[in-house]
N, C-alpha and C positions, 0 to 999 in steps of 0.2 A: 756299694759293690763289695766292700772292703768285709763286710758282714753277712756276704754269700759264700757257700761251702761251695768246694771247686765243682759240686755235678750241678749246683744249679748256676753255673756262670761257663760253661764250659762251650763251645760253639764249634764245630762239631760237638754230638756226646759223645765221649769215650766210649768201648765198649764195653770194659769194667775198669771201674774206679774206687779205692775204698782209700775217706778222708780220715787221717790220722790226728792227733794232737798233735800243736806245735808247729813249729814254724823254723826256714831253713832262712840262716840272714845272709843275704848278698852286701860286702862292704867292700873296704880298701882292703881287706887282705883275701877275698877271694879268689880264687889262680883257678883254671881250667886244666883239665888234662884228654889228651884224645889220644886213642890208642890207636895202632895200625888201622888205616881207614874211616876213621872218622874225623879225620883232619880237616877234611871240608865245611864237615856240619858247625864242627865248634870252630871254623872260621866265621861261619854263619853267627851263630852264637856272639860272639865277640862284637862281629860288625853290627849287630841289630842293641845290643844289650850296651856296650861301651857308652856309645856317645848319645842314647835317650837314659840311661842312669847318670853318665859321672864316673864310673866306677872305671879302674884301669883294665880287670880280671885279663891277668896279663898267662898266658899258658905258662905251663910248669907240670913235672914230670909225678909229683905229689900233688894234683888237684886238684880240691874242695867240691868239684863240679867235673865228673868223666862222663864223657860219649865212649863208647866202644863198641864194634862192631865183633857181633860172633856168628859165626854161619851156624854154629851149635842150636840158634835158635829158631829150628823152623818151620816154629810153630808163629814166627810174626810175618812169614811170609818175605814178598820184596820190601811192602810201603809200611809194613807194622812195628813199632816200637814200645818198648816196656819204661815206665819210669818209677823209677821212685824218689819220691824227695822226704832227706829226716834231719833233726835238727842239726845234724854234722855234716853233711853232704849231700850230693844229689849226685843221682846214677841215670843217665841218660841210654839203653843199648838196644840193637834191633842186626837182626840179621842182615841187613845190606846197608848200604847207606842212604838211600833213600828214607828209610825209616828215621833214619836219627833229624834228618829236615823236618816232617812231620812233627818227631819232640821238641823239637826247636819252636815252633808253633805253640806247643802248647806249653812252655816254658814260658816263653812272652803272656799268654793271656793270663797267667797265673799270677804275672804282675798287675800294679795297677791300671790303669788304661794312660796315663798318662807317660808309663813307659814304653810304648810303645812309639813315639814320636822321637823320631833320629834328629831334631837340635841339639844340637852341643850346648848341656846345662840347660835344657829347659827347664826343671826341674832339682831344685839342687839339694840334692839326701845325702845323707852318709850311708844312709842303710837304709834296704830294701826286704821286703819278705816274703817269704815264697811256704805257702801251706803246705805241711805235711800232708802227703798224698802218695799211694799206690796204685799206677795206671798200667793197665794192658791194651793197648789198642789197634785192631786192624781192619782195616777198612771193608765195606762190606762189596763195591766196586771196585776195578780197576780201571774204570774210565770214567772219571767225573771234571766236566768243563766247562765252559761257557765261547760260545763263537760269537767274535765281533764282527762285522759286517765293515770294513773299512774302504770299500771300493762305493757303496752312496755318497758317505760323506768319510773323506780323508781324518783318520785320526792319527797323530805322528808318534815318532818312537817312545819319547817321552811319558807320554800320555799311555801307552801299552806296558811299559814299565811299571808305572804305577798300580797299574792293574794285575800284572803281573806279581806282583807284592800283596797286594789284597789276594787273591787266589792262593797265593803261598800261605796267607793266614788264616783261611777259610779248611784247609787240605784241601784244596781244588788241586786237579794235575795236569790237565788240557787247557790251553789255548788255542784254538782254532779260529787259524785270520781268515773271513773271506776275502781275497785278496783282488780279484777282478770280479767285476759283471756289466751290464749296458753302459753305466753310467759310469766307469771308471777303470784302470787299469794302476795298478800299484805294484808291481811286482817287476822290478827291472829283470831285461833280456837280451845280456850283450850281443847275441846274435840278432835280434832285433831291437832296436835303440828307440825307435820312433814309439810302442807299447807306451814305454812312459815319457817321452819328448810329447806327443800327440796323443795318445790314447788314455792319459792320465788327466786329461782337462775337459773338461766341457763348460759351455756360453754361459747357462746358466742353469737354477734349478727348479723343476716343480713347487710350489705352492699348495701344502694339502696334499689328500689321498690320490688316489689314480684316479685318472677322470679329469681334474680339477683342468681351468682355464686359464690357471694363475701362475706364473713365474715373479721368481723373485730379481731376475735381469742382474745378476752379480754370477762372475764367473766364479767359479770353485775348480778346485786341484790338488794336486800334490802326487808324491812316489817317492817313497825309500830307496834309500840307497842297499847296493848290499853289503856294505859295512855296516850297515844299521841293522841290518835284517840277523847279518852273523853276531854282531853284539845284540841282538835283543834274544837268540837261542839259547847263546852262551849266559847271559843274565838270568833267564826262565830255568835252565838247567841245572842252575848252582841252588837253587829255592825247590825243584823236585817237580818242578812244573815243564811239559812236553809242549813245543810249540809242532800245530798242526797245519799245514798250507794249503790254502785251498783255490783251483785252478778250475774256474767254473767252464763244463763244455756239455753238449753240443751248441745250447742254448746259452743265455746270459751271456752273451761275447759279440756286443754292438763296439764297445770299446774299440777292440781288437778290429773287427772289419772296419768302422773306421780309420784306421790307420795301416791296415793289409788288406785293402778288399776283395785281390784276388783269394784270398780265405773262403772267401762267401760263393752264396750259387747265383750271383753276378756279378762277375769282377770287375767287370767296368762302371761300375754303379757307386757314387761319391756320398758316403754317410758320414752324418755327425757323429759324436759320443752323445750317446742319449741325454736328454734332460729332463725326461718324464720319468714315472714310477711305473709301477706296473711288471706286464710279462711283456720283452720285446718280441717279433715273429722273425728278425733276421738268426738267422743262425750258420753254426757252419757249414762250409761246401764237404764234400766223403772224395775230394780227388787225393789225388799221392803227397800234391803239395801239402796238404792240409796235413794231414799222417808224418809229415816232414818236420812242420812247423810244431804240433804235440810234443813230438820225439825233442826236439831242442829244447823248449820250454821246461819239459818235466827232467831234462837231461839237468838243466842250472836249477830249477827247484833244487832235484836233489841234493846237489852240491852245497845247496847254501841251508838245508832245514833235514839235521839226520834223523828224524821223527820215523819211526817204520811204518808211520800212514802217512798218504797224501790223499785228500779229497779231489774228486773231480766233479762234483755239483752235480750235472745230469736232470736236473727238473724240470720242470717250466719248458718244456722243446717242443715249440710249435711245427709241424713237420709239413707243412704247405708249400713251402718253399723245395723241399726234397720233392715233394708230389709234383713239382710244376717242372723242377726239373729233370731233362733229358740224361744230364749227367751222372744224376742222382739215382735217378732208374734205374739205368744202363748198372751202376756199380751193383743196387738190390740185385739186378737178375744175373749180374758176374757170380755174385757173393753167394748167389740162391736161395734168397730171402723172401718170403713172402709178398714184401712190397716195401713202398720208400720208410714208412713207420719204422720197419723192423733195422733201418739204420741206424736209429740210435742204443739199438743194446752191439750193435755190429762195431760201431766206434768207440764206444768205451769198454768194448770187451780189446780192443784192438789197444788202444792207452794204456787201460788197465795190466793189460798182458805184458806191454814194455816194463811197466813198476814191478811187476810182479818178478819180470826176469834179472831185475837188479836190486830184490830184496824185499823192497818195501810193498803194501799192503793198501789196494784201493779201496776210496771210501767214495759211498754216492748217498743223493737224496732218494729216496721210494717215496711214490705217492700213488694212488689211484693203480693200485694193479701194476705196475710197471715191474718188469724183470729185470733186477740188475745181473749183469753177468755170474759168474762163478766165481768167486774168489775176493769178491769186491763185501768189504764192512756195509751194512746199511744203517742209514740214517732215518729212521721211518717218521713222516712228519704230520700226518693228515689224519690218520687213524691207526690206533693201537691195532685195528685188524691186519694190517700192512705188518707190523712186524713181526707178529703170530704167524704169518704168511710165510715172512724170508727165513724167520728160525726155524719151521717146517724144510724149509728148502736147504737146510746147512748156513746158511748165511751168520756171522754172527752181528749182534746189533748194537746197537748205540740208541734209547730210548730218547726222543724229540719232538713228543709230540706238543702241536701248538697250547692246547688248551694247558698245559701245566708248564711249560719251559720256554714261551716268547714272548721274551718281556720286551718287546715291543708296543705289545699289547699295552693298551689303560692297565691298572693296577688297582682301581677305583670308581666308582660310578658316576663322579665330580662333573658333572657337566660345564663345569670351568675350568677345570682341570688344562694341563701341558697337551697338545696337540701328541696324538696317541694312532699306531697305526689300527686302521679299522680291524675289527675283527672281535670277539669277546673278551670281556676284562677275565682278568687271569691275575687273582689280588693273590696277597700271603699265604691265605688259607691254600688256595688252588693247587699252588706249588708245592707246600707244605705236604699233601693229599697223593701226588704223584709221582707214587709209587714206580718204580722200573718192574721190580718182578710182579708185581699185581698186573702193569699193564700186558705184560708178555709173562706170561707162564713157559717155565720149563718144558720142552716140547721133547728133547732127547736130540735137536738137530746141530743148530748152530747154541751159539751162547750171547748172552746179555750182558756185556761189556759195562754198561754204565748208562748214563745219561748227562747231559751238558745241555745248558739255558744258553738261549740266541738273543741276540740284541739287533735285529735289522736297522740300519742308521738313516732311514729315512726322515724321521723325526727327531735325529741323534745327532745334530752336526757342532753340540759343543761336548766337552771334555764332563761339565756340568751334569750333559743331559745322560751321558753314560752313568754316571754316576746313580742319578734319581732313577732309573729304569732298571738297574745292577740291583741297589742295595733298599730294603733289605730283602728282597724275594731271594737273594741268590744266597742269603744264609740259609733259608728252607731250604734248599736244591742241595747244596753244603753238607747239611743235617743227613738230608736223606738219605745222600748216594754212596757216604762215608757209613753212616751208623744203622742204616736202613729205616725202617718206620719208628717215630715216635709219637705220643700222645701231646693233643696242639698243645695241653698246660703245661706239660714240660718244655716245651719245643717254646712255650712266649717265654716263661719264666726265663731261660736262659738266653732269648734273643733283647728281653729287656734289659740282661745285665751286660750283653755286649754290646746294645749300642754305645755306650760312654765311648767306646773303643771308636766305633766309625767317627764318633763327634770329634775324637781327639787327635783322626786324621784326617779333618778335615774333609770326609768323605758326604758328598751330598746328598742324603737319604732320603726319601723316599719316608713323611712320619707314619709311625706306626699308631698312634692313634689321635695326637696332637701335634700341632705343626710344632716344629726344632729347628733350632736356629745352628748350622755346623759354623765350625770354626772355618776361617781362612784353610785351603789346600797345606796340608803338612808333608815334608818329605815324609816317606813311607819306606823307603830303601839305603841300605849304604850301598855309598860308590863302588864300583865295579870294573 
C-alpha cells in the first residue's frame, strides 16, 4: 500500500487531488495548532493519531500541523475541506468545522493501515509519513447513511460506537437507529416504563425467513438506557456523524400494544411481542389516547436525539383492523376521509405536524403509491418510480432503494453462504452502480438529499454479522454518495488498497474476491 499514490488508496475519492513529491514526517517533535474553531477537530486528531503512532503531537501555538476554520471559504460549503500536506507542514482548513472532521479522515488513511488501530504502541516508529498531497473536497451529498435495524435483534451501545467510528472513516454522516418494531421496543419512555421493562423482550425468535415453522426457544432482549442513548449522540457528533431516530407507526408497533393494548383497536386483547418476521396486521388504534401516547414518545425522543429529522416508519400498515373497526370509522368520517385506509396519511400527518411545530423535520417510508403527508422526508424503498413521484410532489428524498442499498440482502450467489434475507443478491457491483441522481432525476420539485444502505437484523443478531453485511458494500455506497459516480477500475483499485484498513480493525468483511482472514476486533475509537 505504501507504494500507492494517495488517488489510488483513497476511499472516498476526493474530488480533486493533485499528488506532489515528498513526504511530510510525523515524529516526537510534531505539535498541532487549531485556530479559533477548530479545536474539536484537532482534539479529534490528537485522540485518533496519539495512541495508534506513539507520537505525543502535543498542541502548540506554532504547529507543524494547523486545522483552521474560515468561513472565507465558501466554496467547501458546510462538510468540505481543503488540505494540503508539504514537506514542512500540513494545513488542514474548511469553512465550518464539520469539514475539518472529514480531513481528519483523510489524514488517518494517508497513513499506513496499521495506524489506524488506537493500542497504545501497537506499532512502535519514531516516524511516520504522510505524502505530499493537494486535496479539495466536497461532498457530493448531504445525506449519506446507513440504518441499523436494532429492534430484530438488539445491538448495544458499544457495538454502535464502533460503527460509528467506521462511518466517520468512510465520510458517512447519518446513522439511523431503527429503534422499535413487532419484535422489539428499545427506546426508553419515562412516561411509560413498561416499552422497555415488557415490550423490549420477547420468548423467542424465528428461525429463517417469514413463513418458517422453526424457532430457536431462547429469549432475546435488551434496551438502552438514555444515558446511553445521549452518550452515543454526543460520541457520533464529535466524529461529524448525525444520529437519526426512528419511531416506527402506524404499523410495526406489536411491541408497544403488547405492553399498552389499550393502543390498539382492541384494548382488551392480550399480545405477545412478536417472535416471527414478517409484516404484523396489529397496528394502531386513531383514538385521542393514541394521539396522547405519539405526543409523549416523540416529546422524550426529541429531548434525548437533537437530529432535525426524526423518522416515523409508516410502511407495512395493514389497515383491516381500521376497516373492522367502529372506532376507526367513526374517526374517518369525523376526520372526512374517504375511508379507514385514508387513516394512515391522517396520523402521521397528525405526528408529523407535532415535529414539525417544534422544529424538526418528518421522515417516512414510501412504497407502493402511498402519500406521505406534506412536509414529511421520503424514504423511497421499492422503486425508484416512488421517488420520482414524491420529488414531483415537493417532497425531498433520501434514495433506499432495495436492490442497491439492503444489505440484508446475499451479497453473493453462494449457496452456502450466511443465512441471508430473501429477496435479490445485491453484490458490490450492485451498490457500486446505484447511482442517487441517475435513480431520481432532478424534477424542479423537492430535492435528493442523499442515499444510506439498511441493514435489517433479522439474520444480524451478532455484532460479527453486522460487520460481514456492512463491509465492504458500504465502501461502494461511501464512494458514491460523497464523490458521486466512479468507474468500477478505479473504484476496486482503491477499495483493494483499503481493505488492509478494515483487516487492521478487525473489521469482519465480507471477501472481495478470496476469503481473508481479519484480525481479532480492534478498538476503532478513543475514549469519549
Amino acid at each position: 500500500m505504501s507504494l500507492l499514490r494517495p488517488e489510488q488508496a483513497l476511499l472516498p475519492r476526493p474530488t480533486r487531488l493533485s499528488s506532489r513529491s515528498g513526504h511530510f514526517t510525523l515524529d516526537t517533535t510534531t505539535t498541532i495548532r487549531a485556530t479559533p474553531g477548530a479545536e474539536s477537530a484537532a482534539d479529534l486528531l490528537r485522540a485518533f493519531l496519539a495512541p495508534a503512532t506513539g507520537l505525543p503531537l502535543t498542541p502548540s501555538p506554532s504547529g507543524t500541523v494547523t486545522l483552521t476554520v474560515d468561513p472565507g471559504l465558501r466554496g467547501l460549503g458546510q462538510e468540505g475541506y481543503g488540505l494540503t500536506v508539504s514537506p514542512r507542514s500540513v494545513l488542514l482548513r474548511a469553512a465550518q468545522p464539520t469539514g475539518l472532521l472529514h480531513g481528519v479522515q483523510t489524514l488517518r488513511q494517508l497513513l499506513p493501515p496499521e495506524a489506524l488501530v488506537l493500542a497504545p504502541a501497537a506499532v512502535r516508529r519514531d516516524r511516520w509519513e504522510l505524502p505530499c498531497v493537494e486535496i479539495t473536497d466536497v461532498p457530493r451529498h448531504s445525506w449519506r447513511g446507513l440504518m441499523i435495524d436494532v429492534a430484530r435483534h438488539f445491538h448495544d451501545a458499544p457495538t454502535l460506537r464502533r460503527h460509528i467510528d467506521l462511518l466517520a472513516l468512510h465520510k458517512l454522516n447519518v446513522l439511523h437507529l431503527h429503534l422499535t418494531d413487532d419484535q422489539g421496543w428499545r427506546m426508553p419512555v419515562a412516561s411509560h416504563p413498561r416499552l422497555t421493562t415488557v415490550g423490549a423482550h420477547r420468548a423467542e425468535s424465528m428461525v429463517g425467513p417469514d413463513g418458517s415453522t422453526h424457532f430457536d426457544g431462547r429469549p432475546h432482549g435488551g434496551a438502552y438506557t438514555r444515558a446511553e442513548l445521549t452518550g452515543l449522540v454526543a460520541y457520533a457528533a464529535q466524529r461529524g456523524v448525525c444520529v437519526v431516530p426512528e419511531i416506527g407507526m402506524p404499523g410495526h408497533v406489536r411491541a408497544a400494544l403488547a405492553t399498552y393494548p389499550h393502543l390498539g383497536n382492541h384494548p382488551s386483547r392480550q399480545l405477545d411481542v412478536w417472535t416471527r418476521w414478517g409484516v404484523c396486521d396489529t397496528i394502531l388504534g386513531v383514538h385521542d389516547e393514541v394521539l396522547d401516547f405519539c405526543r409523549a414518545v416523540l416529546a422524550e425522543v426529541m429531548e434525548v436525539f437533537p437530529s432535525p429529522y426524526v423518522h416515523l416508519g409508516g410502511d407495512e400498515c395493514p389497515t383491516t383492523e381500521w376497516e373492522h373497526s367502529p372506532t376507526a370509522r367513526a374517526r374517518a368520517a369525523a376526520e372526512q376521509l374517504p375511508g379507514p385506509a385514508a387513516l394512515h396519511g391522517w396520523l402521521l400527518g397528525r405526528t408529523g405536524a407535532y415535529l414539525m411545530e417544534h422544529g424538526r423535520r418528518p421522515v417516512g417510508w414510501a412504497e407502493d403509491g402511498t402519500l406521505l403527508p406534506p412536509g414529511f422526508t421520503v424514504m423511497s424503498w421499492r422503486d425508484p418510480a416512488h421517488a420520482a413521484d414524491a420529488l414531483r410532489r415537493g417532497h425531498d428524498v433520501v434514495l433506499t432503494h432495495h436492490r442497491t442499498t439492503y444489505l440484508d440482502y446475499a451479497q453473493d450467489d453462494d449457496p452456502n453462504g450466511p443465512p441471508a434475507q430473501p429477496g435479490p443478491t445485491v453484490d458490490l457491483r450492485a451498490v457500486h452502480g446505484g447511482d442517487p441522481a441517475a435513480q431520481a432525476p432532478d424534477t424542479g420539485g423537492g430535492r435528493v438529499l442523499g442515499t444510506q444502505a439498511q441493514i435489517w437484523t433479522e439474520f444480524a443478531p451478532t455484532a460479527a454479522d453486522l460487520d460481514r453485511l456492512a463491509y465492504p458494500r458500504l465502501c461502494a455506497l461511501a464512494d458514491r454518495a460523497w464523490t458521486g459516480p466512479t468507474s468500477w477500475p478505479d473504484f476496486t483499485v482503491r477499495l483493494t488498497a483499503h481493505l488492509p484498513r478494515l483487516d487492521a480493525l478487525g473489521v469482519h468483511h465480507h471477501p472481495l474476491t478470496a476469503p481473508r482472514t481479519a484480525a481479532a476486533p480492534a478498538s476503532t475509537a478513543p475514549s469519549a
